[in-house]
C-alpha positions as CSV (number, residue, x, y, z in Angstrom):
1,X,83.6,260.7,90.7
2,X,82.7,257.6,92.7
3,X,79.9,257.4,95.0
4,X,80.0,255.2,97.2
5,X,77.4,254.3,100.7
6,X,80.5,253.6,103.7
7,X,84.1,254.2,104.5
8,X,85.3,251.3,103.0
9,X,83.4,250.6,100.1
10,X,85.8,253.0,98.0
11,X,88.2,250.0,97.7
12,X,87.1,246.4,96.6
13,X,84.9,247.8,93.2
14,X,86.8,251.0,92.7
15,X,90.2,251.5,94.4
16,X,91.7,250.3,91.7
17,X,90.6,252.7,88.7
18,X,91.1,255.6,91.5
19,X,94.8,254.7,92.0
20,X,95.4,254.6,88.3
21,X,93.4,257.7,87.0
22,X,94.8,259.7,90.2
23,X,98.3,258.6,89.2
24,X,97.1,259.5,85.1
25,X,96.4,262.8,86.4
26,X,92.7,262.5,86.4
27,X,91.0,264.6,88.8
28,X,89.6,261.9,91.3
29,X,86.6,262.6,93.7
30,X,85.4,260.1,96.5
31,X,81.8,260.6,97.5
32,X,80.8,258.4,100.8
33,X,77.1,258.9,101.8
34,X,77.3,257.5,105.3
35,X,79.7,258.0,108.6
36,X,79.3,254.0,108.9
37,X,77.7,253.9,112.2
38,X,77.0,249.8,111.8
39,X,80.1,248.6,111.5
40,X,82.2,246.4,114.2
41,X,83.1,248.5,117.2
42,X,86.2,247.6,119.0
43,X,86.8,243.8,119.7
44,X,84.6,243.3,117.0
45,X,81.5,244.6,119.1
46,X,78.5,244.1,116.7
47,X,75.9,246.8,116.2
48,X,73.0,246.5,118.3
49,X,75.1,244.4,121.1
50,X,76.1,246.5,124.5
51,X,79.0,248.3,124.2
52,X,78.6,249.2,120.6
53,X,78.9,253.2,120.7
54,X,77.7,254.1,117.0
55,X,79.3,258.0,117.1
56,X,83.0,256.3,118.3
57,X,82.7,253.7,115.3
58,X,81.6,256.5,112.8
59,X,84.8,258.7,114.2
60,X,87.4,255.5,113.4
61,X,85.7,254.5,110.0
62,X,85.8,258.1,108.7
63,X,89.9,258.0,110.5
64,X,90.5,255.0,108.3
65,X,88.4,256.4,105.2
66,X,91.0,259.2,105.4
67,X,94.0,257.0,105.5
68,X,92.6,255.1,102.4
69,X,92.2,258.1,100.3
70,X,95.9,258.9,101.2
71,X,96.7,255.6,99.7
72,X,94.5,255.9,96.7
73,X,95.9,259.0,96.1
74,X,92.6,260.5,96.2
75,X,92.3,264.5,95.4
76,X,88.5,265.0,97.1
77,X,87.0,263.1,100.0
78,X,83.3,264.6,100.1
79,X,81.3,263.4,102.8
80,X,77.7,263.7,102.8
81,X,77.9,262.5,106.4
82,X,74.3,260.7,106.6
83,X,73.6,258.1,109.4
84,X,74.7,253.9,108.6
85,X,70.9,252.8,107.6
86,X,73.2,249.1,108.8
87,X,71.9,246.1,106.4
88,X,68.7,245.5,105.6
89,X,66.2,243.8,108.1
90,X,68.0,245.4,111.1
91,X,66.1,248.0,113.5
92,X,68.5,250.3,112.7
93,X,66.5,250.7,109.1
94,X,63.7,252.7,111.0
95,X,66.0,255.4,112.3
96,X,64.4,258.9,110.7
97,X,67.8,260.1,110.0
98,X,69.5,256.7,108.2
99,X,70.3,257.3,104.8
100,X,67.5,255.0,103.9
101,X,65.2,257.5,105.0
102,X,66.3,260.9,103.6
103,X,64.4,262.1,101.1
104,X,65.6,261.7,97.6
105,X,65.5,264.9,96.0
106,X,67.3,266.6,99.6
107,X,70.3,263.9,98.7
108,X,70.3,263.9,95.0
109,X,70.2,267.8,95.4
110,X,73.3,267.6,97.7
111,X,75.2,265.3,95.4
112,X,74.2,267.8,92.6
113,X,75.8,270.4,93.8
114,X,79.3,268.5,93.9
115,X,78.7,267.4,90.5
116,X,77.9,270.9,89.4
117,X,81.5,271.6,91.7
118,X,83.8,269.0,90.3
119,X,81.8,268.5,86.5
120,X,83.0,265.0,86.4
121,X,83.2,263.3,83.2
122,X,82.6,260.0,84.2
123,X,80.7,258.6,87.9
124,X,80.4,255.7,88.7
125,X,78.2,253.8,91.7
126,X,76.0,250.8,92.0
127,X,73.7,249.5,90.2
128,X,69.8,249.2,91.1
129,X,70.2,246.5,93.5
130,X,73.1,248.3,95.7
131,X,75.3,244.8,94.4
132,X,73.8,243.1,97.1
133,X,70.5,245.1,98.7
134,X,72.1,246.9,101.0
135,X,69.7,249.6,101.8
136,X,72.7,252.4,102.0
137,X,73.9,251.3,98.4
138,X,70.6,251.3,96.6
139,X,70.3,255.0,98.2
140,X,74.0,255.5,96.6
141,X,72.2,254.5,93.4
142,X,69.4,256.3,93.3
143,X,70.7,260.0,94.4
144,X,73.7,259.3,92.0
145,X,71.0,258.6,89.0
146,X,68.8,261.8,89.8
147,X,71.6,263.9,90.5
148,X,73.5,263.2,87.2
149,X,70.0,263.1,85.2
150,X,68.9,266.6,86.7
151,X,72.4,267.9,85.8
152,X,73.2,266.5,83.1
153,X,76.8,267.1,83.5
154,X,78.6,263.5,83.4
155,X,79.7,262.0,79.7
156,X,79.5,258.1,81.3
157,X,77.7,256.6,84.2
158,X,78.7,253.1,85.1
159,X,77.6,250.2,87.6
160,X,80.3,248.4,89.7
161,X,80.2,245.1,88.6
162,X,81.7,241.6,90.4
163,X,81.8,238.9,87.0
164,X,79.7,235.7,88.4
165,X,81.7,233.4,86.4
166,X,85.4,235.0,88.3
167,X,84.2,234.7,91.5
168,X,82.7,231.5,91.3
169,X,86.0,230.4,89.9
170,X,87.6,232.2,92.7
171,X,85.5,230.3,95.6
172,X,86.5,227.2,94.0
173,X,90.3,227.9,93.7
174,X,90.1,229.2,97.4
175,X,88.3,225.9,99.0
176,X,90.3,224.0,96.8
177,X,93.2,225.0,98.4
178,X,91.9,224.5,102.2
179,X,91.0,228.0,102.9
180,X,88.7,228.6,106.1
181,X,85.4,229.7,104.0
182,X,83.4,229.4,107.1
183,X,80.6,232.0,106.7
184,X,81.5,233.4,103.9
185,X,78.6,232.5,101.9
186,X,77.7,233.1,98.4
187,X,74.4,233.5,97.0
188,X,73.2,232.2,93.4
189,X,72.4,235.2,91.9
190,X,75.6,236.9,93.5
191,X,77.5,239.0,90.7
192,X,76.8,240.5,87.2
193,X,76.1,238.2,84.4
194,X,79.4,238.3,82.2
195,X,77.1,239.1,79.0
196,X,76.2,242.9,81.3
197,X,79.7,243.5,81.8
198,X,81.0,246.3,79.3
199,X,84.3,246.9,80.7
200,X,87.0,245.6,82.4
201,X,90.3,247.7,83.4
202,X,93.4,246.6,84.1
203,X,94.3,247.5,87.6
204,X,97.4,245.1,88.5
205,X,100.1,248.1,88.6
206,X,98.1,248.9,92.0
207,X,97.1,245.9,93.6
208,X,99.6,247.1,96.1
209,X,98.2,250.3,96.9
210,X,94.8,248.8,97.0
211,X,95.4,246.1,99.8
212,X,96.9,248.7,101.7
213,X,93.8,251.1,101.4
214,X,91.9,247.6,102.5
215,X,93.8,247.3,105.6
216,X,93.9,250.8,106.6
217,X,89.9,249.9,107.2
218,X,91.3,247.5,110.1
219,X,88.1,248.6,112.2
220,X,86.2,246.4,109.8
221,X,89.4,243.6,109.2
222,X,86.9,240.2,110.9
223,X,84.3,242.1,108.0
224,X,86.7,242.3,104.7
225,X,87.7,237.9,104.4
226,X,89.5,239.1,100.9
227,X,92.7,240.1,103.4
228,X,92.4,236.5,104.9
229,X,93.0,234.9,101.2
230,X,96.4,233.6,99.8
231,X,98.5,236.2,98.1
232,X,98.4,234.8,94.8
233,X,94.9,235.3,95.3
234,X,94.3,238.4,96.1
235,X,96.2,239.5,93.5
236,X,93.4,237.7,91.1
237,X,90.9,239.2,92.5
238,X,92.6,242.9,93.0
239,X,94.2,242.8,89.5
240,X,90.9,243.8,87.8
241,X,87.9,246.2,88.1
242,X,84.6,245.5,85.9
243,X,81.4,247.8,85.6
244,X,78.9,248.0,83.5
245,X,77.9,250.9,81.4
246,X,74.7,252.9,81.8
247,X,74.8,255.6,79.9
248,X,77.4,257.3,77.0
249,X,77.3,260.5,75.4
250,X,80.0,260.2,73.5
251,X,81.0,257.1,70.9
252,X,82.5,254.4,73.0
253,X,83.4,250.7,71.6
254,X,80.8,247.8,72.9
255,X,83.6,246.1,74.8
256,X,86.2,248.8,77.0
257,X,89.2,248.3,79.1
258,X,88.7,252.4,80.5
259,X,86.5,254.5,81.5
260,X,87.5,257.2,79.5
261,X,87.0,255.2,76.4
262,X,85.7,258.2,74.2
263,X,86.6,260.8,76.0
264,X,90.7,260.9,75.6
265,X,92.3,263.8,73.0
């Protein structure tokens, strides 16, 4: 089970082990939390400038959610259907019904009744700082964290995880090799310290599938500048998926390349 805050965020940190374990066999199960009211509207109409209609861009993300499940191969799209709290700092943050603002316990308890449905294994989501402070992803977080504490019923919880040492690498290749890296901006705590990082899987059979599940979010396309990279690029960044472990129930080696590490006959 991967719980994630907006139609989209399924892809970049976990389409990848979703393709493979779906393909495996592996019951798969996509949470999303919001309808992703704040994203671009048509002709890249920004939230909060006239002509952004947040109900018709929460209709077309969850319509190109859809089609990225299809391409994951997916077996359960849950949607909690809370409202885009849209980043932090933005008015948006004060709406009563944003994500932000729901009351922990009402969303754990909502999440804990799909984990008490599907009795995942393993679930994995963000880790205490959303990845970036995203106010929808550090709600992700925490209703994931009380939902599997006061159930008790996943073996593994793991943390998405983007290696600092790769993407710095990555930044350099890309404006090395004259790629427009206008705005695209990259703090200095950005990423997971390597030494955090627990496990890394090997995801290159479905780099593919995953930069398709990427552009079925087209919506979003001016949002996402990893389609806007070289081929031989992407398939760097695409090829793996890291996370760091929070919690195992069962004996697991230090260093993993799956999830399931522990858990297999």
């Amino acid at each position: 089970m991967a719980v994630h805050a907006h139609p989209d965020d399924e892809v970049i940190g976990t389409g990848g082990i979703l393709a493979k374990y779906a393909a495996e066999g592996i019951r798969t199960v996509l949470v999303t939390c919001t309808n992703g009211e704040q994203g671009d509207g048509p002709g890249g109409v920004k939230p909060g400038d006239p002509g952004h209609d947040a109900e018709a861009v929460a209709q077309r993300r969850l319509a190109e959610l859809r089609d990225s499940v299809g391409h994951l191969g997916i077996a359960h799209l849950e949607l909690l259907g809370y409202r885009d709290t849209g980043m932090d700092g933005w008015e948006t943050n004060a709406h009563p019904e944003a994500f932000g603002n729901v009351p922990l316990e009402k969303a754990a308890a909502r999440l804990g009744e799909l984990m008490e449905r599907y009795r995942p294994q393993v679930v994995v989501t963000y880790d205490e700082t959303g990845g970036y402070g995203h106010p929808d992803h550090i709600q992700a977080h925490r209703i994931a964290m009380a939902a599997a504490e006061a159930t008790g019923i996943p073996d593994k919880v793991y943390y998405t995880a983007v290696s600092r040492d790769r993407i710095r690498k990555l930044f350099d290749f890309m404006r090395s090799s004259g790629m427009d890296m206008d705005g695209v901006d990259l703090p200095e705590d950005f990423g997971t310290p390597d030494e955090l990082i627990t496990t890394v899987v090997d995801v290159s059979p479905y780099v593919d599938v995953k930069i398709k599940a990427l552009r079925a979010h087209e919506s979003q396309g001016e949002n996402i500048f990893l389609l806007r990279m070289p081929q031989d690029a992407q398939h760097e960044v695409f090829a793996t998926e890291s996370f760091t472990r929070h919690l195992s129930k069962v004996d697991a080696p230090g260093h993993e390349d799956d999830l399931f590490a522990g858990l297999r006959d």
